[in-house]
N, C-alpha and C positions, 0 to 999 in steps of 0.2 A: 485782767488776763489770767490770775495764776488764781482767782476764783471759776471760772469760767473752765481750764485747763484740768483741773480738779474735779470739775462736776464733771466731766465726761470721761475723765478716769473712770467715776465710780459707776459709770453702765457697762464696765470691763466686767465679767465674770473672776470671781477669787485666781482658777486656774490659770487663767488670758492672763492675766496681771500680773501674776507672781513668773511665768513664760517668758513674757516682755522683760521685767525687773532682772530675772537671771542672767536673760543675754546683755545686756546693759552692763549688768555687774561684771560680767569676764570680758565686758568689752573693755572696762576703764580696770581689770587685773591688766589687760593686753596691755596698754599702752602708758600702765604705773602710774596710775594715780594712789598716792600714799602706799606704794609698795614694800619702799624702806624700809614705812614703820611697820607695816604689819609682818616681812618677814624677820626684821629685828625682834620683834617679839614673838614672834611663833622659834624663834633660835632658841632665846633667854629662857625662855618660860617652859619648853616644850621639849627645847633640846633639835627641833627638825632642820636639816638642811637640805639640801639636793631635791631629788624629783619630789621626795616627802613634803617637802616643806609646801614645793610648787603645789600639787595637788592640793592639800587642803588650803591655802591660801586660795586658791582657786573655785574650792566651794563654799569658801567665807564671803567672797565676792558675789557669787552668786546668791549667797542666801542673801545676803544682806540688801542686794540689789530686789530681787522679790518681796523683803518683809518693805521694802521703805516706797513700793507701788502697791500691794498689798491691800494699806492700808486705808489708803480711798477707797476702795471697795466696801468697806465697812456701810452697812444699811442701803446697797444698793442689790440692786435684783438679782442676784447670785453672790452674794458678799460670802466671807471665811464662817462667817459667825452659823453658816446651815453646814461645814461640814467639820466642826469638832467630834473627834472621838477620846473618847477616857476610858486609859488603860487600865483603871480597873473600879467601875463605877461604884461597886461595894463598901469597898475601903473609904471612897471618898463622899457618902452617905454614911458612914459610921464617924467619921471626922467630923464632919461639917456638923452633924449631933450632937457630938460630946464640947466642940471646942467651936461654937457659932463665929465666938471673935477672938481675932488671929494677926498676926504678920505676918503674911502672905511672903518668903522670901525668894525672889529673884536675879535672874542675869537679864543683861542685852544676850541673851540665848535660845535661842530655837527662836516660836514667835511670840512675841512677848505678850501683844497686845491681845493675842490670843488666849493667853495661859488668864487673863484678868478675866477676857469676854467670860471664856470656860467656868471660871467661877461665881460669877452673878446671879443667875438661876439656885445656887444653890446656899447662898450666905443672905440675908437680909438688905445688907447695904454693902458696897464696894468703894473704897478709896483708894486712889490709888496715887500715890507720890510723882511728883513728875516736874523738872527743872523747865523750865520755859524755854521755848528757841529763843535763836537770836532773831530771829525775822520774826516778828511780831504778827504780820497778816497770815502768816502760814502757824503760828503756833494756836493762833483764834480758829482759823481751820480745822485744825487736828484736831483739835479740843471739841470741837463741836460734832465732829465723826465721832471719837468715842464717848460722846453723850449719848449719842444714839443709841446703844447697845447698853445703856444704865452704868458707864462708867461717871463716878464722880471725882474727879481731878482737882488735885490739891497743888498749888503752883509754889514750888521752894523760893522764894527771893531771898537775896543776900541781907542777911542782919534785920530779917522780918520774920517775929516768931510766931505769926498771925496763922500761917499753914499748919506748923508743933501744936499748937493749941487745938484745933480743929481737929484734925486728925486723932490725936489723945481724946480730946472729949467723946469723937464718935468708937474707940475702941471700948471706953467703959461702958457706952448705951449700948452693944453688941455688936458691931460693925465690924469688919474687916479689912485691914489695911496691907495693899499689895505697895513692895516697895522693892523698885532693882538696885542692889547694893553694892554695884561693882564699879561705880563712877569712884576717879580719884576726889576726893572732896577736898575743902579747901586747910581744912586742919588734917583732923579724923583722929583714928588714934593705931599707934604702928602695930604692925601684926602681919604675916604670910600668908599673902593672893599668888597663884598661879606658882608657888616654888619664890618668888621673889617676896623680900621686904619690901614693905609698902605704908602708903599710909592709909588706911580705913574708914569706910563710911560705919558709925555709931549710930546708924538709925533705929535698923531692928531691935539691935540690944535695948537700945534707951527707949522706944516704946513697947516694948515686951514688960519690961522690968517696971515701968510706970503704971502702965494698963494693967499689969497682972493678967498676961495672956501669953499662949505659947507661938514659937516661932513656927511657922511652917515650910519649910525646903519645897521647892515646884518649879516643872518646867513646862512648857509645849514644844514638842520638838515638832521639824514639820515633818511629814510622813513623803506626800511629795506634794505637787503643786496644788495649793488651796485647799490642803488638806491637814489640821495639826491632832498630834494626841497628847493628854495631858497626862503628865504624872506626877502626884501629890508625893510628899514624902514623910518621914515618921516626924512629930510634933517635937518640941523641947523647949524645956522653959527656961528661962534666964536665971541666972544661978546667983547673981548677984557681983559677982567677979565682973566687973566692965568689959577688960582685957580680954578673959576667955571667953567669955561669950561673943563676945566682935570678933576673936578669931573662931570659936567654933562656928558662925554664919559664915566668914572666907572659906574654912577647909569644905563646908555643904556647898561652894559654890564654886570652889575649884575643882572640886569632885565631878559635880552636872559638866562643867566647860571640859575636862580631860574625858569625858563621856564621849562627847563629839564635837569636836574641837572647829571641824568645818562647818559649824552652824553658830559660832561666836562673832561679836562685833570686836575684835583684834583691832579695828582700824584708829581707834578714840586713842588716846597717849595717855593710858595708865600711869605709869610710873617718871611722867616728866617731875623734872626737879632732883633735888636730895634724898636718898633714900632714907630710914630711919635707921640706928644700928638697932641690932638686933642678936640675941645667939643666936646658933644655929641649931637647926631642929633635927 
């Protein structure tokens, strides 16, 4: 059934999809599904309360509602992948030139799957990090949608460094590795996401500094329905410092999310648990 349910998603049009997805999403803002957390953290982090806070919690719903129908569309007769635009294709043909292989660094911001599609055509090979669902038949799904589009997914399992290897080897043969950095991970290492102490995903730094390759800042924000544009950001290598570089990746990506904060996935529980101490900055 939910193979079945899926295929007939993907004869939606990107726009139809992403339509359906929004109203969805302000249907379960209506009736607070995970509201708590998302306005607890849009307070913490942002500072917003009152109608501010409503309204964009109210287009984080909506985005997020859009990107997660979206994404069956992928390889069907009007899929997102015919209507990327790049905000500045120069820049990102002088990039792609100098620096073929990269860590590609991202959020769950704008459309993600998008910002990867968007760079395919233009790097060699694409890999892209990615945690497994918990629903097994639906994450064999997904995986297979973004094959289509030449995405190749590397699946993180707990205490299996079989995906690290892989991933590493394909940066030193040229490849490119797209990685969203803002999930709480299971160690990490402490440093400032969003204004708060946290604890940090070490991915980018530790295969930047391994590969000997530069990080890369990027988004796709969506423009509107079934429509994303991507923006590349300036390169920078790992300095050798663990610490500052896992936090100079946080400050590049709290920077994109306080860009536009209603196209964030706020709903995941970042900062569950103990925080780390920290100065303050």
């Amino acid at each position: 059934m939910q193979r079945l349910f899926f295929s007939l998603l993907n004869r939606l049009a990107a726009d139809t999809a992403c339509r359906l997805g929004g109203a969805l999403g302000v249907l379960a803002w209506r009736i607070g599904v995970r509201r708590r957390v998302v306005n607890s953290q849009l307070t913490i982090s942002l500072g917003l309360r009152g109608p501010t806070r409503a309204r964009v919690a109210r287009k984080a719903y909506a985005h997020i509602g859009a990107q997660f129908l979206q994404i069956w569309t992928i390889g069907g007769p009007d899929g997102p992948e015919h209507h990327i635009e790049y905000a500045n294709p120069r820049w990102l043909a002088r990039f792609t030139a100098r620096h073929p292989s990269a860590v590609m660094l991202t959020a769950h911001l704008g459309d993600w799957d998008m910002a990867a599609v968007s760079m395919i055509p233009h790097v060699s090979k694409l890999l892209v990090y990615a945690k497994a669902q918990h629903n097994p038949e639906m994450d064999r799904m997904l995986n297979e949608v973004r094959s289509r589009v030449g995405m190749h997914v590397v699946l993180v399992q707990p205490k299996d460094r079989t995906g690290a290897v892989l991933a590493l080897k394909a940066l030193r043969r040229g490849a490119a590795l797209g990685m969203m950095a803002d999930q709480r991970p299971s160690g990490g290492t402490p440093g400032w996401f969003l204004n708060r102490p946290a604890w940090c995903f070490d991915g980018p730094a530790f295969f930047a500094r391994k590969a000997e390759v530069p990080i890369v800042p990027g988004v796709a924000f969506r423009c509107r329905a079934g429509v994303s544009r991507l923006y590349v950001g300036r390169p920078f290598m790992a300095s050798g410092d663990h610490a500052a570089d896992v936090q100079r990746c946080m400050d590049e990506l709290s920077r994109l999310i306080l860009a536009h904060p209603g196209q964030y996935f706020w709903h995941h529980r970042r900062f569950a648990g103990t925080p780390p101490e920290l100065p303050p900055r």
